[in-house]
N, C-alpha and C positions, 0 to 999 in steps of 0.2 A: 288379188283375184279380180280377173275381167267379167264382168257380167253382159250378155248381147240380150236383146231384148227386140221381139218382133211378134207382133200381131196383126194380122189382118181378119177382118169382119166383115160379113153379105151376109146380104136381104133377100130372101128372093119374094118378089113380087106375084105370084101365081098362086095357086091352093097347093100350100105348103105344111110340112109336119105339125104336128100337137107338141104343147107342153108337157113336162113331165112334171111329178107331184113332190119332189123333194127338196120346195124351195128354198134355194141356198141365196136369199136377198138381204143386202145391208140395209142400212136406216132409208138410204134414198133410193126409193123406188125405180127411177129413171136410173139407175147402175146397177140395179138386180138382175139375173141371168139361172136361169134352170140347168143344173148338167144334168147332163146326157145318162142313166145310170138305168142298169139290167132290170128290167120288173117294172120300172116305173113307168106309167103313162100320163101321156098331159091331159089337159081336163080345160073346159072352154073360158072357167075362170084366168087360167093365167093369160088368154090374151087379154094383154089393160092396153091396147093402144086403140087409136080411136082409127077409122078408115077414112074419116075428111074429105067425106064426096066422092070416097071412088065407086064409077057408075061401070057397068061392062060384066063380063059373064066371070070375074073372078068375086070368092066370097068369103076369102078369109086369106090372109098374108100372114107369112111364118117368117120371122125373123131367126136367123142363130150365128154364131161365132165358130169358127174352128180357129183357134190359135194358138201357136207354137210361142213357147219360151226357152232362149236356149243362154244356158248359163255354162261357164268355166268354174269347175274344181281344180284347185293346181293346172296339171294336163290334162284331163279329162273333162270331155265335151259331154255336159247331159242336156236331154231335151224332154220339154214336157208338153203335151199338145191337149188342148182341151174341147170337148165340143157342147157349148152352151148355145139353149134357144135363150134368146132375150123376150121379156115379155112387154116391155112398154111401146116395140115399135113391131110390136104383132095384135093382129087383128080379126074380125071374123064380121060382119053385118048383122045387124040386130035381125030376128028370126029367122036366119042362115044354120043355127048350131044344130046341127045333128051329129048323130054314132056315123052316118060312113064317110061324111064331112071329117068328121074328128081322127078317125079311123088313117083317111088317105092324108092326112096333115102329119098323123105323127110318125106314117112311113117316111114322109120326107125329112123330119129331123132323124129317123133311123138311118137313112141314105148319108146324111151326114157324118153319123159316128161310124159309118163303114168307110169313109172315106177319111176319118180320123183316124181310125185302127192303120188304114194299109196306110199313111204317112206315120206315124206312131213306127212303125214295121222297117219302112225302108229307112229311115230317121237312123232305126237301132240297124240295121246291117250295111249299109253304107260306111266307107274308111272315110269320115270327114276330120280333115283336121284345121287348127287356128287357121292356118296358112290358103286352104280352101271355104271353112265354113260360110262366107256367104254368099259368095257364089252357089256354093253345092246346093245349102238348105237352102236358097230361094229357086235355082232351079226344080230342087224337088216338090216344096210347097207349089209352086205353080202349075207343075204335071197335076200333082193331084186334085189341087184346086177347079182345074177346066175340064178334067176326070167327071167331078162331081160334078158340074153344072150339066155336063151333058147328059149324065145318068138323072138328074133332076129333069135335066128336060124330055128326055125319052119317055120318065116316069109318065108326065104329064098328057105327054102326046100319045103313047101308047093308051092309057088308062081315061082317056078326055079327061082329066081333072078330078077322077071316081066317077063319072058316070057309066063305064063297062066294066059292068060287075065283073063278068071271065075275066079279063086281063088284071081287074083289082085284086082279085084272088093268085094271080101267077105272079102279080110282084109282091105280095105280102108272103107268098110261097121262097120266092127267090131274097128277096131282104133274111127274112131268117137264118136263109142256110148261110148267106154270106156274112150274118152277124155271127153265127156259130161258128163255119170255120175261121173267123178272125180274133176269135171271141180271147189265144192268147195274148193278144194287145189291145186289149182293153184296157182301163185305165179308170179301178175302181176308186180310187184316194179322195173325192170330193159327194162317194155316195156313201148312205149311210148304212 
Protein backbone atom coordinates (compact mmCIF):
# COMPACT_ATOMS: atom_id res chain seq x y z
CA UNK A 1 0.00 0.00 0.00
CA UNK A 2 1.32 3.65 -1.33
CA UNK A 3 0.57 6.32 0.88
CA UNK A 4 1.16 10.21 -0.90
CA UNK A 5 1.26 12.66 1.53
CA UNK A 6 0.73 16.63 0.93
CA UNK A 7 0.08 19.58 2.80
CA UNK A 8 0.30 22.96 2.40
CA UNK A 9 -0.25 25.91 5.09
CA UNK A 10 -0.99 30.10 4.92
CA UNK A 11 -0.90 32.89 7.06
CA UNK A 12 -2.76 35.48 6.04
CA UNK A 13 -1.31 38.58 7.41
CA UNK A 14 -4.57 41.07 7.32
CA UNK A 15 -7.62 41.05 9.91
CA UNK A 16 -8.33 37.56 9.45
CA UNK A 17 -10.93 34.93 10.88
CA UNK A 18 -11.48 33.81 14.74
CA UNK A 19 -10.65 30.63 16.43
CA UNK A 20 -13.01 28.20 17.04
CA UNK A 21 -13.81 26.68 20.66
CA UNK A 22 -13.25 22.97 20.18
CA UNK A 23 -9.65 22.79 20.97
CA UNK A 24 -8.12 19.77 19.32
CA UNK A 25 -4.33 20.55 20.85
CA UNK A 26 -1.51 17.97 21.65
CA UNK A 27 0.89 18.31 24.62
CA UNK A 28 3.04 21.06 22.53
CA UNK A 29 1.33 24.02 22.22
CA UNK A 30 3.35 25.27 19.03
CA UNK A 31 1.51 22.14 16.99
CA UNK A 32 -1.86 22.62 18.23
CA UNK A 33 -4.58 23.75 15.54
CA UNK A 34 -8.40 24.47 15.89
CA UNK A 35 -10.74 22.76 13.17
CA UNK A 36 -12.87 24.20 11.56
CA UNK A 37 -16.46 22.69 12.85
CA UNK A 38 -20.33 23.71 12.46
CA UNK A 39 -21.57 26.02 15.62
CA UNK A 40 -18.20 26.51 16.86
CA UNK A 41 -16.72 29.91 17.17
CA UNK A 42 -13.28 31.25 17.93
CA UNK A 43 -12.86 33.32 20.99
CA UNK A 44 -9.70 35.86 21.43
CA UNK A 45 -8.24 33.42 23.73
CA UNK A 46 -7.09 31.17 21.22
CA UNK A 47 -4.87 33.69 19.54
CA UNK A 48 -1.37 32.84 21.76
CA UNK A 49 0.84 34.32 19.15
CA UNK A 50 2.46 37.33 19.86
CA UNK A 51 2.36 40.29 17.04
CA UNK A 52 6.29 41.32 17.51
CA UNK A 53 5.97 44.96 16.68
CA UNK A 54 3.78 44.90 14.00
CA UNK A 55 2.79 48.68 13.62
CA UNK A 56 0.19 49.78 10.74
CA UNK A 57 -3.58 49.69 10.52
CA UNK A 58 -3.84 45.83 10.74
CA UNK A 59 -4.94 44.46 14.37
CA UNK A 60 -5.10 41.02 14.51
CA UNK A 61 -3.44 38.03 12.17
CA UNK A 62 -5.37 34.80 11.61
CA UNK A 63 -3.33 32.02 10.91
CA UNK A 64 -4.99 28.51 9.32
CA UNK A 65 -4.19 25.43 7.29
CA UNK A 66 -6.23 23.84 4.57
CA UNK A 67 -4.56 20.57 3.77
CA UNK A 68 -5.08 17.74 1.75
CA UNK A 69 -3.87 14.05 2.57
CA UNK A 70 -4.23 11.67 0.00
CA UNK A 71 -3.68 8.11 0.68
CA UNK A 72 -4.03 4.65 -1.67
CA UNK A 73 -6.29 1.79 -0.45
CA UNK A 74 -5.34 -1.06 -2.90
CA UNK A 75 -6.79 1.03 -5.95
CA UNK A 76 -8.57 3.31 -4.61
CA UNK A 77 -7.59 6.93 -4.33
CA UNK A 78 -9.03 8.59 -0.83
CA UNK A 79 -8.48 12.06 0.19
CA UNK A 80 -8.94 13.97 3.30
CA UNK A 81 -8.76 17.81 3.43
CA UNK A 82 -8.76 19.48 6.56
CA UNK A 83 -9.25 23.12 7.52
CA UNK A 84 -7.43 24.15 10.82
CA UNK A 85 -6.74 27.89 12.22
CA UNK A 86 -3.41 27.54 14.09
CA UNK A 87 -3.35 29.47 17.13
CA UNK A 88 0.39 30.15 18.18
CA UNK A 89 1.11 32.13 14.85
CA UNK A 90 -2.24 34.00 15.31
CA UNK A 91 -2.66 37.21 16.87
CA UNK A 92 -4.74 40.20 17.66
CA UNK A 93 -2.93 43.68 19.80
CA UNK A 94 -3.43 44.04 23.18
CA UNK A 95 -6.75 46.39 23.59
CA UNK A 96 -7.70 45.69 19.83
CA UNK A 97 -10.35 42.53 21.00
CA UNK A 98 -13.62 43.36 20.19
CA UNK A 99 -17.15 41.46 18.98
CA UNK A 100 -16.99 42.98 15.33
CA UNK A 101 -13.08 42.66 15.34
CA UNK A 102 -13.74 38.92 16.29
CA UNK A 103 -16.72 38.78 14.29
CA UNK A 104 -14.86 39.71 10.74
CA UNK A 105 -11.73 37.39 11.82
CA UNK A 106 -13.78 34.30 12.01
CA UNK A 107 -15.62 35.08 8.62
CA UNK A 108 -12.22 34.69 7.28
CA UNK A 109 -11.56 31.29 8.72
CA UNK A 110 -15.18 30.50 7.48
CA UNK A 111 -14.02 31.65 3.93
CA UNK A 112 -11.62 29.02 4.38
CA UNK A 113 -13.73 26.03 5.04
CA UNK A 114 -15.83 27.17 2.03
CA UNK A 115 -12.95 26.85 0.03
CA UNK A 116 -12.10 23.42 1.87
CA UNK A 117 -15.62 22.05 1.03
CA UNK A 118 -15.52 23.11 -2.83
CA UNK A 119 -11.78 21.32 -3.01
CA UNK A 120 -13.30 18.37 -0.60
CA UNK A 121 -16.05 18.40 -3.70
CA UNK A 122 -14.02 18.47 -6.93
CA UNK A 123 -11.28 16.12 -4.98
CA UNK A 124 -14.45 13.53 -4.76
CA UNK A 125 -15.86 14.20 -8.61
CA UNK A 126 -12.84 14.35 -10.58
CA UNK A 127 -11.55 10.67 -12.39
CA UNK A 128 -7.96 10.87 -10.68
CA UNK A 129 -6.08 8.14 -10.86
CA UNK A 130 -2.29 6.63 -9.68
CA UNK A 131 -1.15 7.45 -13.17
CA UNK A 132 -2.50 11.34 -13.00
CA UNK A 133 -2.79 12.04 -9.20
CA UNK A 134 -0.20 14.54 -8.86
CA UNK A 135 -0.38 16.43 -11.37
CA UNK A 136 -4.36 16.55 -11.13
CA UNK A 137 -4.49 17.08 -7.15
CA UNK A 138 -1.83 19.78 -7.36
CA UNK A 139 -3.44 21.41 -10.20
CA UNK A 140 -6.63 21.31 -8.30
CA UNK A 141 -5.36 22.48 -4.86
CA UNK A 142 -3.81 25.39 -6.53
CA UNK A 143 -7.10 26.70 -8.49
CA UNK A 144 -8.58 26.53 -5.28
CA UNK A 145 -6.00 27.79 -3.22
CA UNK A 146 -5.63 31.36 -5.31
CA UNK A 147 -9.61 31.03 -5.43
CA UNK A 148 -9.32 31.65 -1.75
CA UNK A 149 -6.85 34.26 -1.43
CA UNK A 150 -8.68 36.34 -3.63
CA UNK A 151 -12.08 36.02 -2.07
CA UNK A 152 -9.95 36.81 1.27
CA UNK A 153 -8.78 39.57 -0.46
CA UNK A 154 -12.01 40.98 -1.77
CA UNK A 155 -13.42 40.30 1.71
CA UNK A 156 -11.03 42.73 3.08
CA UNK A 157 -11.13 45.28 0.41
CA UNK A 158 -14.77 45.25 -0.04
CA UNK A 159 -15.48 45.25 3.98
CA UNK A 160 -12.15 47.76 4.92
CA UNK A 161 -11.08 45.22 7.37
CA UNK A 162 -14.93 45.44 9.15
CA UNK A 163 -15.01 48.75 9.22
CA UNK A 164 -18.39 49.10 6.70
CA UNK A 165 -20.84 47.67 8.62
CA UNK A 166 -23.24 47.29 5.04
CA UNK A 167 -20.80 45.46 3.31
CA UNK A 168 -19.89 43.30 6.80
CA UNK A 169 -23.42 42.40 6.90
CA UNK A 170 -23.51 41.20 2.96
CA UNK A 171 -20.52 39.11 3.43
CA UNK A 172 -21.56 37.39 6.53
CA UNK A 173 -25.13 37.23 4.53
CA UNK A 174 -23.18 35.61 1.53
CA UNK A 175 -20.59 33.21 3.62
CA UNK A 176 -23.68 31.48 5.20
CA UNK A 177 -25.45 30.68 2.14
CA UNK A 178 -22.34 29.32 0.60
CA UNK A 179 -21.51 27.40 3.80
CA UNK A 180 -24.97 25.90 3.59
CA UNK A 181 -25.05 25.17 0.09
CA UNK A 182 -21.65 23.28 0.40
CA UNK A 183 -22.54 22.26 3.67
CA UNK A 184 -22.75 18.23 1.92
CA UNK A 185 -18.87 18.43 2.05
CA UNK A 186 -18.13 19.16 5.08
CA UNK A 187 -16.13 17.06 6.91
CA UNK A 188 -17.33 16.53 10.52
CA UNK A 189 -14.82 13.55 11.80
CA UNK A 190 -12.46 15.94 13.95
CA UNK A 191 -15.55 17.81 15.64
CA UNK A 192 -17.10 16.79 18.45
Amino acid sequence: MKTIFATIIVAFTALNFIPNTNNNTDENPEHSSIHWCEGDKLTWKDYRGKPNGQKGYFHALTAYEIAFNVSMKGSDIEFEVACDFVPHRSWVKSGKENADLLKHEQLHFDIAEIHARKLRKELMETRITFANLEAKANEIYERHWNNLNKMQEAYDRETDHSIIEEKQLEWDKKVAYWLNELKPYADNSFCR
